[in-house]
LOGU-160063 format. One record per residue (C-alpha): residue number from 1; residue in three letters; x, y, z. Coordinates in pm, 1 decimal. Example, Ala and Ser with C-alpha at 12.3 -4.5 7.8 and 13.67 -1.06 7.14 Angstrom:
% residues 2
[1,"ALA",[1230.0,-450.0,780.0]]
[2,"SER",[1367.0,-106.0,714.0]]
END
This chain:
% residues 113
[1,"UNK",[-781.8,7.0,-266.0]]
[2,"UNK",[-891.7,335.3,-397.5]]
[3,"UNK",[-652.1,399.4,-688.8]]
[4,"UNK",[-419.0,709.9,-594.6]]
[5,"UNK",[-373.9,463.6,-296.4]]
[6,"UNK",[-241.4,159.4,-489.8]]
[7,"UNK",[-25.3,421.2,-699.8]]
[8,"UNK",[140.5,521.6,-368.5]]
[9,"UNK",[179.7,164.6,-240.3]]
[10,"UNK",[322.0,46.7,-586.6]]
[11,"UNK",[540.5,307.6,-568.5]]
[12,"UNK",[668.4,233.2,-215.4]]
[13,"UNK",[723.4,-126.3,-378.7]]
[14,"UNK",[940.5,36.9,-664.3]]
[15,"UNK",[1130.1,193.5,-401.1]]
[16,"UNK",[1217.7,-122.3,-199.9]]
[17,"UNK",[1277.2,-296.6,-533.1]]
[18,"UNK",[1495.8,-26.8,-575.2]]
[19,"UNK",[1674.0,-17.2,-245.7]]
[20,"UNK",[1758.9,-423.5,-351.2]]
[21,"UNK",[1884.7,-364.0,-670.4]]
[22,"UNK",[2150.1,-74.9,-541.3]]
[23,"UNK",[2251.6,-200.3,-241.3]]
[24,"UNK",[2220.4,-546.5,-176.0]]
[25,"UNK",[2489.9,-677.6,-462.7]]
[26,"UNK",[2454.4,-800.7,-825.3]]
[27,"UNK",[2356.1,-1234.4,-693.2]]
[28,"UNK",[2117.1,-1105.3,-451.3]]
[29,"UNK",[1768.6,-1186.3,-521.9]]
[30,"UNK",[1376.9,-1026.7,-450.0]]
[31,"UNK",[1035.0,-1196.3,-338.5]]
[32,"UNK",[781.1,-1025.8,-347.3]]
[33,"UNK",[458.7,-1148.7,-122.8]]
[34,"UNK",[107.9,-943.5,-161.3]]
[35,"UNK",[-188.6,-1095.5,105.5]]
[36,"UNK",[-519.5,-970.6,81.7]]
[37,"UNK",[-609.5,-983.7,465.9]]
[38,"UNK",[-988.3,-851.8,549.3]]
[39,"UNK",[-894.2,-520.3,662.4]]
[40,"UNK",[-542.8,-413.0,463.2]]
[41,"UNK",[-327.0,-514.8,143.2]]
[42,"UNK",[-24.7,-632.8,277.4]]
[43,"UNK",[329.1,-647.9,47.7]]
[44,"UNK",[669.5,-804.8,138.0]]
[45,"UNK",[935.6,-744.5,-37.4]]
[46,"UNK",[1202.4,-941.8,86.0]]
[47,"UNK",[1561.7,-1018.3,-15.9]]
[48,"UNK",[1871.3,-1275.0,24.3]]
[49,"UNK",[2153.9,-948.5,29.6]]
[50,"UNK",[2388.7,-867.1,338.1]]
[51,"UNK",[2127.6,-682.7,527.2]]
[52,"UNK",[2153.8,-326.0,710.9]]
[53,"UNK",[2357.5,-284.8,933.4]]
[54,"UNK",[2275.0,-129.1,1241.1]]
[55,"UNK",[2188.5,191.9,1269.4]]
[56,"UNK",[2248.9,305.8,899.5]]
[57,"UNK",[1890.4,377.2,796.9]]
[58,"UNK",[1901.6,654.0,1150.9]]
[59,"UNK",[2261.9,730.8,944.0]]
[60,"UNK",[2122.8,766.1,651.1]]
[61,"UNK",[1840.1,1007.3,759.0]]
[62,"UNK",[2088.8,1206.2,965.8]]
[63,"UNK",[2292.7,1247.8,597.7]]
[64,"UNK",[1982.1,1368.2,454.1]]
[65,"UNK",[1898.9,1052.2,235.2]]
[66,"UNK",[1502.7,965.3,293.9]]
[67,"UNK",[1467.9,744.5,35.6]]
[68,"UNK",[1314.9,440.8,364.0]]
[69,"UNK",[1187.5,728.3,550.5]]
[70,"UNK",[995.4,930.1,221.6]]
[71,"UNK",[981.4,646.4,-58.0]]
[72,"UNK",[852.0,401.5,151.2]]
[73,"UNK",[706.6,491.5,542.0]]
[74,"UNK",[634.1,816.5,436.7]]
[75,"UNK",[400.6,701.5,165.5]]
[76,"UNK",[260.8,444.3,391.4]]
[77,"UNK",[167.8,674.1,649.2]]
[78,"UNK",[39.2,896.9,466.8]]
[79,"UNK",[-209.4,645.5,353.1]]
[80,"UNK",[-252.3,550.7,688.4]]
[81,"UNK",[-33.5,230.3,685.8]]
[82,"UNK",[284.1,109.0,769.7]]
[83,"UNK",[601.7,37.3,677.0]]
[84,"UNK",[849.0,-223.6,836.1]]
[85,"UNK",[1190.0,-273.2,753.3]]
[86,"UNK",[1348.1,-605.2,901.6]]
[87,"UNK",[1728.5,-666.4,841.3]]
[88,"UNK",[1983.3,-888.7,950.9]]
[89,"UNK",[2334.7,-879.3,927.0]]
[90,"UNK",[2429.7,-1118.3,659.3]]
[91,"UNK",[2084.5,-1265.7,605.4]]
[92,"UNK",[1887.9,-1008.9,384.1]]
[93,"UNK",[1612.3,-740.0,450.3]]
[94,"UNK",[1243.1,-726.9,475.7]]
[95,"UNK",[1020.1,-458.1,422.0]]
[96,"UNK",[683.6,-502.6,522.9]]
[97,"UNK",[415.3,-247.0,379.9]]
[98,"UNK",[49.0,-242.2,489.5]]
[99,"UNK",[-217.7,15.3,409.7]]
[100,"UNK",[-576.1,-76.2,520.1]]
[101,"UNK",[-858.9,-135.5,299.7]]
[102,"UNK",[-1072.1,165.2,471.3]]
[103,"UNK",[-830.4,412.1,350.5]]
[104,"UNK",[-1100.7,683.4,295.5]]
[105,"UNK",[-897.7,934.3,471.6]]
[106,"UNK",[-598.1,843.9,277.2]]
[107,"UNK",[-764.7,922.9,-18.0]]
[108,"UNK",[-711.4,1248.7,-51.6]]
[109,"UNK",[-341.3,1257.5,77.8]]
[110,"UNK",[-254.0,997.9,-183.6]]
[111,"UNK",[-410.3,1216.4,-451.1]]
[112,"UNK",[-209.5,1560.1,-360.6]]
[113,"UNK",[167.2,1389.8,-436.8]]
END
């Protein structure tokens, strides 16, 4: 990845990292999975916590806290990526972050933050 775009997707990492370690409880525990697929990096950052429940990340937004929808998908699309967030109730949360390789484009968006 160009640089400014692995600073943005580290970042979004920090943030996730940083979503664990504030809300899902002092035993909980982080993985963190990075593929190198042909056309995109793709990190996981998973964890064992409670999960979300429903609807609090739309909550959340609605209260004005962006930290998932700035931190981490707005980085990620401004790259030209992704960001997925997977929770369950009582079995942890997922975040899934891909940016492609061919982020030429991204470039420049990465390099204005």
């Amino acid at each position: 990845l160009p640089p400014a775009a692995a600073r943005e997707l580290a970042a979004a990492v920090g943030a996730a990292l940083d979503n664990v370690r504030r809300h899902a409880g002092e035993e909980a525990r982080a993985w963190i999975l990075v593929e190198d697929e042909p056309g995109a990096i793709v990190v996981t950052v998973r964890d064992d916590g409670p999960g979300i429940p429903e609807g609090r990340l739309a909550e959340a937004e609605g209260e004005g806290r962006l930290g998932v929808a700035q931190s981490i998908r707005g980085r990620l699309r401004d790259l030209g990526g992704s960001a997925e967030v997977i929770s369950v109730p009582g079995q942890g949360t997922e975040v899934e972050l891909t940016v492609p390789k061919s982020a030429e484009g991204a470039r420049g968006k990465a390099e204005k933050r």
